[in-house]
C-alpha positions as a LaTeX table, in Angstrom:
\begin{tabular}{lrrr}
\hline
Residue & $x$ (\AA) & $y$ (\AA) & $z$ (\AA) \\
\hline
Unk1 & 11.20 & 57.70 & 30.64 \\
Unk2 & 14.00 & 58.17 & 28.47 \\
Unk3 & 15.94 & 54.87 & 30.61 \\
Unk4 & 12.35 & 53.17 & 30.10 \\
Unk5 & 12.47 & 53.47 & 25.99 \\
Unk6 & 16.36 & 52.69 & 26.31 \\
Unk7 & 15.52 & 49.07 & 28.07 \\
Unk8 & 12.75 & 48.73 & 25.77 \\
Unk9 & 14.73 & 49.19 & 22.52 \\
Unk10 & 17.63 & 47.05 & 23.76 \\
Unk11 & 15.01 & 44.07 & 24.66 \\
Unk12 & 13.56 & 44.24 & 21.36 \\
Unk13 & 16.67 & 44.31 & 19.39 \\
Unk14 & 17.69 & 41.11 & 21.45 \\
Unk15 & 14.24 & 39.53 & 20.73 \\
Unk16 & 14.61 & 40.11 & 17.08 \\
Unk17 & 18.29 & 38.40 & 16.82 \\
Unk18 & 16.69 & 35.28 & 18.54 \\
Unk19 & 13.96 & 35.16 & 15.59 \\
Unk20 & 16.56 & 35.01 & 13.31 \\
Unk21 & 18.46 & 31.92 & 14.65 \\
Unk22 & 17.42 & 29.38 & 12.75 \\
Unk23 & 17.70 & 25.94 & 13.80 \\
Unk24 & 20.52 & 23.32 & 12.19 \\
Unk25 & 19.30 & 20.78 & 9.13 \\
Unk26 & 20.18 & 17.89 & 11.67 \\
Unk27 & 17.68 & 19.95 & 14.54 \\
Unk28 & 14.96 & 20.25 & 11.76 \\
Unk29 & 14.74 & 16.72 & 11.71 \\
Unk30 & 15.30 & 15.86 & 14.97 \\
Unk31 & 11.87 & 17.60 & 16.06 \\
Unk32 & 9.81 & 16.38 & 12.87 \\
Unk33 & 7.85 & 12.77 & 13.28 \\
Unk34 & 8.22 & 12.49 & 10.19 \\
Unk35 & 11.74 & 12.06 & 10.09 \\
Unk36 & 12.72 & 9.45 & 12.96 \\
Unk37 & 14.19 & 7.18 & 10.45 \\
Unk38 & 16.63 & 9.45 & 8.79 \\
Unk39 & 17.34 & 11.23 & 12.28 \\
Unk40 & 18.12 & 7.57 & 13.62 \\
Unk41 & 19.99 & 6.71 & 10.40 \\
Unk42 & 22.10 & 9.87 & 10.77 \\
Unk43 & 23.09 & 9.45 & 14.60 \\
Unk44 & 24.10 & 5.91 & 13.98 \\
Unk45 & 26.94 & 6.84 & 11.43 \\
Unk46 & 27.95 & 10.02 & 13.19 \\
Unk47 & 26.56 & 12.36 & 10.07 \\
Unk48 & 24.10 & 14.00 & 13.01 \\
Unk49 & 27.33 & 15.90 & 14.25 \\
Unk50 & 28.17 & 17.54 & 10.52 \\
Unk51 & 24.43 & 18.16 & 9.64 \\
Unk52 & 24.72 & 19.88 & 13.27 \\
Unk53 & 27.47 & 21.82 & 12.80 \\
Unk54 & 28.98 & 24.57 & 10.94 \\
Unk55 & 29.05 & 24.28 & 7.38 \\
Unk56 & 26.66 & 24.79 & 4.10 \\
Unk57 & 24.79 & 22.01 & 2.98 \\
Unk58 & 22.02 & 20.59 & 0.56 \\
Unk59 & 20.16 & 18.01 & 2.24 \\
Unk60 & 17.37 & 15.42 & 0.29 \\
Unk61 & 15.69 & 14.29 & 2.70 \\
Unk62 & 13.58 & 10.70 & 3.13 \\
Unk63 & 10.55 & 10.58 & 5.28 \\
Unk64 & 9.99 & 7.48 & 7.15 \\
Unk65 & 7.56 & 5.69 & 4.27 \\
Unk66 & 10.91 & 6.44 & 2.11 \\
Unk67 & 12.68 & 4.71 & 4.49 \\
Unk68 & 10.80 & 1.84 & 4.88 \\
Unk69 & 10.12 & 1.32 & 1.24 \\
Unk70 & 14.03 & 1.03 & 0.95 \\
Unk71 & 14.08 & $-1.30$ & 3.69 \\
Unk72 & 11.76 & $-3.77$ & 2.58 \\
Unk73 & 12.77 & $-3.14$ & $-0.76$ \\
Unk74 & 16.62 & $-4.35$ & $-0.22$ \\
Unk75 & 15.32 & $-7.25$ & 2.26 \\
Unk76 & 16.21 & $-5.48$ & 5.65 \\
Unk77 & 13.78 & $-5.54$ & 8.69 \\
Unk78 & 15.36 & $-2.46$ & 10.16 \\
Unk79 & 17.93 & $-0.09$ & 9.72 \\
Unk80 & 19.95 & $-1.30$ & 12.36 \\
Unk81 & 20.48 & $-4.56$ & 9.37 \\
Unk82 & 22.35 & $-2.22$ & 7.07 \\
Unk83 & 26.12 & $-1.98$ & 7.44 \\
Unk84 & 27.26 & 1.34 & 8.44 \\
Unk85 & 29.51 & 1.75 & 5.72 \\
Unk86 & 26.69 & 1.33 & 3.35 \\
Unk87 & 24.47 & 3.04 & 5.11 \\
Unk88 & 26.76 & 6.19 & 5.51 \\
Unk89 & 27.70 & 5.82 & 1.69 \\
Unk90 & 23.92 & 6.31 & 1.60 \\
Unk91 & 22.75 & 9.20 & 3.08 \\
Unk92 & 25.70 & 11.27 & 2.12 \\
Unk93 & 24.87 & 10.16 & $-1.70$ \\
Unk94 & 21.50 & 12.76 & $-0.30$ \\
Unk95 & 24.12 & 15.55 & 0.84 \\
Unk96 & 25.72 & 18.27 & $-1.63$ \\
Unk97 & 28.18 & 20.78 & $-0.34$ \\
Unk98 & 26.49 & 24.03 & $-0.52$ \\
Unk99 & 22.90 & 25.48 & $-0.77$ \\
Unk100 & 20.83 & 24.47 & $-3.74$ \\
Unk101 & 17.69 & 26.23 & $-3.69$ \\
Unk102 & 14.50 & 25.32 & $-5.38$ \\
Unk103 & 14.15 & 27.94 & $-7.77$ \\
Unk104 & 17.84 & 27.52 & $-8.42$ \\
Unk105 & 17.72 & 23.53 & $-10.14$ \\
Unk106 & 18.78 & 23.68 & $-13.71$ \\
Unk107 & 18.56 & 19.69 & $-15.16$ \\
Unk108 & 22.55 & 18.77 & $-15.40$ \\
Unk109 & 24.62 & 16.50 & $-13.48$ \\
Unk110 & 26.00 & 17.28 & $-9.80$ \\
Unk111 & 28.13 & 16.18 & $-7.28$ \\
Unk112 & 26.96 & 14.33 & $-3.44$ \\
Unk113 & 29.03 & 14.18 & $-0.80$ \\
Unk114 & 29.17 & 10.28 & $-1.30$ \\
Unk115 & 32.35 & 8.39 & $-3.38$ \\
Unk116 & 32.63 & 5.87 & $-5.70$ \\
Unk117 & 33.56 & 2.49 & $-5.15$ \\
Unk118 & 36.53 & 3.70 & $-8.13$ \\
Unk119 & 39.34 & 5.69 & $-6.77$ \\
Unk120 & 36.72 & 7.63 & $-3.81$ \\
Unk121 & 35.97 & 9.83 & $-6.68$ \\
Unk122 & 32.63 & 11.62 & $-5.79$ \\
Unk123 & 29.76 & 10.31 & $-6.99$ \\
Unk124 & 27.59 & 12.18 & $-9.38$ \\
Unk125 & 24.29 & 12.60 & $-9.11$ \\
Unk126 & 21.22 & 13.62 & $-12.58$ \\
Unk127 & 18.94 & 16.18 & $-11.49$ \\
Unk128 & 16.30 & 16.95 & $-13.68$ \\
Unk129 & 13.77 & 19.98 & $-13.71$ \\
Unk130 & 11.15 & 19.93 & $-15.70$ \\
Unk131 & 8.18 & 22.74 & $-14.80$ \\
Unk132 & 9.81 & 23.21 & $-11.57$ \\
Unk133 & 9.64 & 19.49 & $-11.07$ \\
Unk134 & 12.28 & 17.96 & $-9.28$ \\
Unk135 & 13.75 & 14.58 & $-10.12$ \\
Unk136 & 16.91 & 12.97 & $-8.80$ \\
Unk137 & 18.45 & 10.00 & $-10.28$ \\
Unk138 & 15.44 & 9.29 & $-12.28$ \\
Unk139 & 14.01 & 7.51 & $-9.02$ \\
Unk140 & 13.11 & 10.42 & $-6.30$ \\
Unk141 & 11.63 & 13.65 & $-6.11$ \\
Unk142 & 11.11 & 16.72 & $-4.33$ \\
Unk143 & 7.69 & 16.75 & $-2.58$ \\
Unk144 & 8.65 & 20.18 & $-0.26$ \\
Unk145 & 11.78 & 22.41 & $-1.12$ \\
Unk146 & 13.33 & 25.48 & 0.87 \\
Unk147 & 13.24 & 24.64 & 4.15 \\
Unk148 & 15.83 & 26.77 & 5.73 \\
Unk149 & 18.36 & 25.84 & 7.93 \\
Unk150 & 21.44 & 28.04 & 9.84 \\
Unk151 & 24.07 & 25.55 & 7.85 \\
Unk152 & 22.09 & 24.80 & 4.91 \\
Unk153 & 18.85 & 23.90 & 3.06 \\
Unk154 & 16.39 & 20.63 & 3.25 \\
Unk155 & 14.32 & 19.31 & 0.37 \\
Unk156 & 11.84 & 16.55 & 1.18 \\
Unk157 & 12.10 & 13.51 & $-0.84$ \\
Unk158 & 9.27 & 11.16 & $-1.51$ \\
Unk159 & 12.07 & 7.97 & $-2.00$ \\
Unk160 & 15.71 & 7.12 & $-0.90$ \\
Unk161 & 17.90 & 7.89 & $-3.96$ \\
Unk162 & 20.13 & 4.59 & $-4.51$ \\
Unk163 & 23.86 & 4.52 & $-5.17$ \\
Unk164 & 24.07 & 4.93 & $-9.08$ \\
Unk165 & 25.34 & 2.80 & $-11.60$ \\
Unk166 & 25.88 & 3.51 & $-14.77$ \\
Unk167 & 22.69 & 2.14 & $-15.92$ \\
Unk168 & 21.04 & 4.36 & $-13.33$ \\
Unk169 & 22.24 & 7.64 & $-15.58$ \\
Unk170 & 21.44 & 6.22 & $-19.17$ \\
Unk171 & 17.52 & 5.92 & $-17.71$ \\
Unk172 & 17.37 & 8.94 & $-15.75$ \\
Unk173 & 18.78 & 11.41 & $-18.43$ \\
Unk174 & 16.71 & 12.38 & $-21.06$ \\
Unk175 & 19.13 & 13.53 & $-23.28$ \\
Unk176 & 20.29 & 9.50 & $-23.30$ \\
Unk177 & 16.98 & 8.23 & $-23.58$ \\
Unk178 & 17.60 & 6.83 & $-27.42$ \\
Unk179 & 20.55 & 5.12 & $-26.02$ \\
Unk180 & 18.23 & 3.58 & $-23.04$ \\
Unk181 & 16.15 & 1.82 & $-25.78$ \\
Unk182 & 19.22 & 0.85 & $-28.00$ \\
Unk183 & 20.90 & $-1.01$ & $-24.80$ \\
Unk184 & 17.24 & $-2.38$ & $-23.77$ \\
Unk185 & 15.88 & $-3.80$ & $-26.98$ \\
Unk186 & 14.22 & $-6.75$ & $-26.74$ \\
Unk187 & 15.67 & $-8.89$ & $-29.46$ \\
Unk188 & 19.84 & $-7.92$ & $-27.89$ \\
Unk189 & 21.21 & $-11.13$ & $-27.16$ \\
Unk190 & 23.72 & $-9.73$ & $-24.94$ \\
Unk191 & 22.17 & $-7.85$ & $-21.79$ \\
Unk192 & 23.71 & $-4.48$ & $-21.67$ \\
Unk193 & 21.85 & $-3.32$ & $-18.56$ \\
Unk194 & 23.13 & $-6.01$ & $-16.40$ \\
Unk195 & 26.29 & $-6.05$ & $-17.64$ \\
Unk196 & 26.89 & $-2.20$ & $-16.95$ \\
Unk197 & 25.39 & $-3.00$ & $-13.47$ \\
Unk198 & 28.29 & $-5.19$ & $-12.50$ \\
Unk199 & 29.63 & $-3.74$ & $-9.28$ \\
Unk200 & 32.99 & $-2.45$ & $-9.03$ \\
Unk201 & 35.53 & $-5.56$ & $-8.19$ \\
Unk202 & 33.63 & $-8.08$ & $-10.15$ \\
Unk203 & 35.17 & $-8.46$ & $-13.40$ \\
Unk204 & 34.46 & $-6.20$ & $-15.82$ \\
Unk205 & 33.71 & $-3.78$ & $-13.89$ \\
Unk206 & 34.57 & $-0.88$ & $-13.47$ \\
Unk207 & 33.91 & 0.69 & $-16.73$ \\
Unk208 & 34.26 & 3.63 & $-18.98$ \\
Unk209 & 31.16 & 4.33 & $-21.50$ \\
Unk210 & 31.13 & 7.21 & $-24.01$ \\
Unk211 & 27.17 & 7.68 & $-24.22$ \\
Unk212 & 26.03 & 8.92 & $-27.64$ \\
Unk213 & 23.42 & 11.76 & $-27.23$ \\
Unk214 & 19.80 & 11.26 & $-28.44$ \\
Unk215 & 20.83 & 13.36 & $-31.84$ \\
Unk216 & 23.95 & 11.34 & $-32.02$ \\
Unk217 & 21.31 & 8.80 & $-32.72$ \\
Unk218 & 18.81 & 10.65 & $-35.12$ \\
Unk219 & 22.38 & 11.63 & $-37.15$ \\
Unk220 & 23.14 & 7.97 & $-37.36$ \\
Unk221 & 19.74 & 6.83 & $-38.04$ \\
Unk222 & 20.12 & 9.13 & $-41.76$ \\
Unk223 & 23.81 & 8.11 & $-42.25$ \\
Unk224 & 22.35 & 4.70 & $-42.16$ \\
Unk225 & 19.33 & 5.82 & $-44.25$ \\
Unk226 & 17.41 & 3.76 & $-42.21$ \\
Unk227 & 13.64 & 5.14 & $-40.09$ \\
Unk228 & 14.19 & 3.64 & $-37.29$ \\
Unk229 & 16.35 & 1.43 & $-34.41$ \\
Unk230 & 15.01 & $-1.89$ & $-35.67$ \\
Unk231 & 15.80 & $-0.95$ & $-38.90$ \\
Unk232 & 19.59 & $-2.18$ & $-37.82$ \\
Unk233 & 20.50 & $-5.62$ & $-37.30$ \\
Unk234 & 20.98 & $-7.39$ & $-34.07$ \\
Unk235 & 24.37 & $-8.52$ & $-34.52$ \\
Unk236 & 25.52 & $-5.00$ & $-36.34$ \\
Unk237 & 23.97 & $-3.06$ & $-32.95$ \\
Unk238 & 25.49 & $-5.29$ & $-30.26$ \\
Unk239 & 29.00 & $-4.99$ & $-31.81$ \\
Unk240 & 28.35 & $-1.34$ & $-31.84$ \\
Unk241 & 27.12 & $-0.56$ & $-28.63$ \\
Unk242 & 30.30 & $-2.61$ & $-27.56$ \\
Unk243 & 32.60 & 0.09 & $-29.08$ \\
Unk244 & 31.33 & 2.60 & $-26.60$ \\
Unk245 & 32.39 & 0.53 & $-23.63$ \\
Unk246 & 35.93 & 0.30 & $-21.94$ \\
Unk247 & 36.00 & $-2.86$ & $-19.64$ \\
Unk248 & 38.26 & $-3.02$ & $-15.93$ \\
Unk249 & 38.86 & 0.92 & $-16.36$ \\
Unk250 & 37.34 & 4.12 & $-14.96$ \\
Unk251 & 39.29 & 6.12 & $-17.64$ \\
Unk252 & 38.69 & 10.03 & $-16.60$ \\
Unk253 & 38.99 & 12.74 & $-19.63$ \\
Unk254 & 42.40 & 13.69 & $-17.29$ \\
Unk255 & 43.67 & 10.81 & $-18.56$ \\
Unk256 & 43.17 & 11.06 & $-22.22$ \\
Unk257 & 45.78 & 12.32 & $-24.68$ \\
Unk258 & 46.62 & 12.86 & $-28.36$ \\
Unk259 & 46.40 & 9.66 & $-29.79$ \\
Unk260 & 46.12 & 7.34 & $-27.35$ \\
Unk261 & 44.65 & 4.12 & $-28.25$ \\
Unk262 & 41.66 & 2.81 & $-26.78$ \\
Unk263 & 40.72 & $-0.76$ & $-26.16$ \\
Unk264 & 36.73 & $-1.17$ & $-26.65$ \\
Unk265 & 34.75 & $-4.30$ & $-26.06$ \\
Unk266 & 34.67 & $-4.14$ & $-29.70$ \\
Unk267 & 38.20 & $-2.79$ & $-30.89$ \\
Unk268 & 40.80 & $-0.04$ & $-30.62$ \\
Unk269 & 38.96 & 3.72 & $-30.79$ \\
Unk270 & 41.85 & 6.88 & $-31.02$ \\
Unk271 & 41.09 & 9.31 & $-28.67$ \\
Unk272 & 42.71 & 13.09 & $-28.89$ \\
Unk273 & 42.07 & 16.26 & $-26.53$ \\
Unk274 & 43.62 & 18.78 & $-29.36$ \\
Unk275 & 41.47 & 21.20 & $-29.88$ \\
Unk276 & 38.69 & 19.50 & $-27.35$ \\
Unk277 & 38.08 & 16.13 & $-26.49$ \\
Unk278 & 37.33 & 13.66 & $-29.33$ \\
Unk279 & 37.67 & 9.71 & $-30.14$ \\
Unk280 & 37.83 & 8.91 & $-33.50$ \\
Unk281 & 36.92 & 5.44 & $-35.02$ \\
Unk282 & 37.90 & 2.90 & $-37.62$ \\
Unk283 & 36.11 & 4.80 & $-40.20$ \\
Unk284 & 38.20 & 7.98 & $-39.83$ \\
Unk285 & 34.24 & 9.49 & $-38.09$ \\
Unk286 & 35.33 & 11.76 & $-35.07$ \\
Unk287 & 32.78 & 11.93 & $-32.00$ \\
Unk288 & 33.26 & 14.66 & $-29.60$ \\
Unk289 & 33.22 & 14.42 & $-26.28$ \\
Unk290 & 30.36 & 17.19 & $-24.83$ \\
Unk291 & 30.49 & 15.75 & $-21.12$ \\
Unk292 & 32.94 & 14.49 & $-18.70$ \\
Unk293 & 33.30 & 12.33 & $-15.71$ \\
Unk294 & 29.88 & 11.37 & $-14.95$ \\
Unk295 & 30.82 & 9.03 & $-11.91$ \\
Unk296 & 28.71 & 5.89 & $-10.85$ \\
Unk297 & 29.58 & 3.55 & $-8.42$ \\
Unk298 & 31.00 & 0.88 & $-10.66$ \\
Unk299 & 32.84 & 3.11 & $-13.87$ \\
Unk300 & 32.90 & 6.63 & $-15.58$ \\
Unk301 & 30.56 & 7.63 & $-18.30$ \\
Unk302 & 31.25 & 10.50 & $-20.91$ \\
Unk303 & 28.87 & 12.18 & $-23.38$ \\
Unk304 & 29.41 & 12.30 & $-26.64$ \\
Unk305 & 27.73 & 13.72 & $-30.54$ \\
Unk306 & 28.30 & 11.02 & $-32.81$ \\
Unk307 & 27.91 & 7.34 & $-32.32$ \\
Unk308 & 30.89 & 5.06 & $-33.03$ \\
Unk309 & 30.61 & 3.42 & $-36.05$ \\
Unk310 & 32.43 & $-0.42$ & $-36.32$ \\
Unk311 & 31.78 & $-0.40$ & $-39.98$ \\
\hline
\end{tabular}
């Protein structure tokens, strides 16, 4: 009897240890329909074996309509069409080293696993929660969170999150969202938006913008004593957005120093790191610098609290 409960015991103990192997993010997918694309997509540039493996990961997963929205979307017919490179610049741009979980996602800017066409510099990435709503890049979003792995955690996306430019963080963060409509108004003869979408190696890309905050904005609006955006003049707003952008540099705030000059699109800025970051314009008006190294694929961007002033 007592040999009989012994067995027993030890065959239960064993049974519970199997329940608590869990199976790997890469295994997950592997056995879900739902997943063939990414599963295929992950084999084919060799990210199957890490996903597989040891290690702690974050994982954003596609589906398969994600997948083939993206395909038809950048003009493939399958994903065998995408370069490699690409496509592995891709889905690691959906991978974060270390677990994430739901309950755990604070709005604020993040780092993927993918790197920059600057310098391989890692390539940031806006998430936004808002009511435990999930938003990356300003383009995808959780749909299913928490589904544990042994070497890590999977959220479901509902779309593939693209490689961001600059552009991509100015829409997505809402805290830039007065400096979205200042670079988009209508009436700008100069196109901001595709200009800071230049890829990296076409001229003048890469660049380094120091993003004004939305009450950098509201300040300037009653410095100017003026209600609203359109209140300032066309040629007056251009030459001032232009003072926030560095052209053919991905300057980092490591390499900023007391009173180095800095050649805008619109003139020479002084930046100083005394005392904290700052750049100080023509006017002698000092704008500090609240956020660093923001990486996109094609430049650096930096927030700041006080719009640059030409004038």
């Amino acid at each position: 009897m007592l040999l009989f409960i012994y067995l027993n015991s030890c065959s239960k103990d064993e049974n519970e240890s199997q329940m608590v192997i869990q199976k790997t993010i890469f295994d997950h997918l592997a056995s879900s329909m739902g997943y063939s694309y990414l599963t295929y997509a992950l084999q084919r540039t060799d990210l199957d074996d890490v996903l597989n493996g040891a290690g702690d990961y974050t994982l954003y997963a596609p589906n398969n309509s994600a997948f083939i929205s993206f395909l038809m979307r950048e003009g493939y017919s399958s994903l065998d069409e995408v370069p490699i490179e690409s496509l592995k610049k891709l889905l690691l741009n959906h991978v974060m080293v270390g677990q994430l979980r739901y309950r755990d996602f604070k709005s604020g800017y993040y780092s993927t696993a993918a790197n920059s066409d600057v310098d391989d510099l890692p390539l940031s990435i806006y998430i936004n929660q808002v009511n435990m709503r999930v938003t990356l890049n300003g383009s995808s979003r959780i749909v299913q969170g928490n589904v544990n792995a042994s070497n890590g955690v999977i959220h479901a996306v509902n779309a593939v999150i693209p490689i961001p430019s600059l552009v991509t963080f100015v829409l997505a963060d809402p805290n830039l969202y007065n400096l979205g409509l200042a670079l988009t108004r209508d009436d700008l003869s100069l196109d901001f938006p595709t200009i800071l979408s230049t890829e990296n190696g076409s001229v003048p890309a890469p660049f380094t913008v120091f993003a004004p905050n939305n009450i950098a904005f509201v300040n300037l609006l009653n410095e100017l004593q003026v209600e609203r955006l359109s209140s300032i003049d066309e040629p007056n707003l251009i030459l001032t957005l232009k003072y926030h952008v560095l052209g053919e540099t991905n300057t980092l705030s490591t390499d900023l120093s007391d009173s180095l000059t800095l050649n805008t699109l619109g003139g020479e800025i002084t930046a100083n790191i005394s005392g904290g970051a700052s750049l100080t314009d023509g006017n002698a008006r000092m704008s500090n610098i609240i956020t660093v190294d923001i990486q996109a694929n094609n430049g650096v961007l930096h927030i700041i609290d006080k719009v640059i002033l030409p004038f």
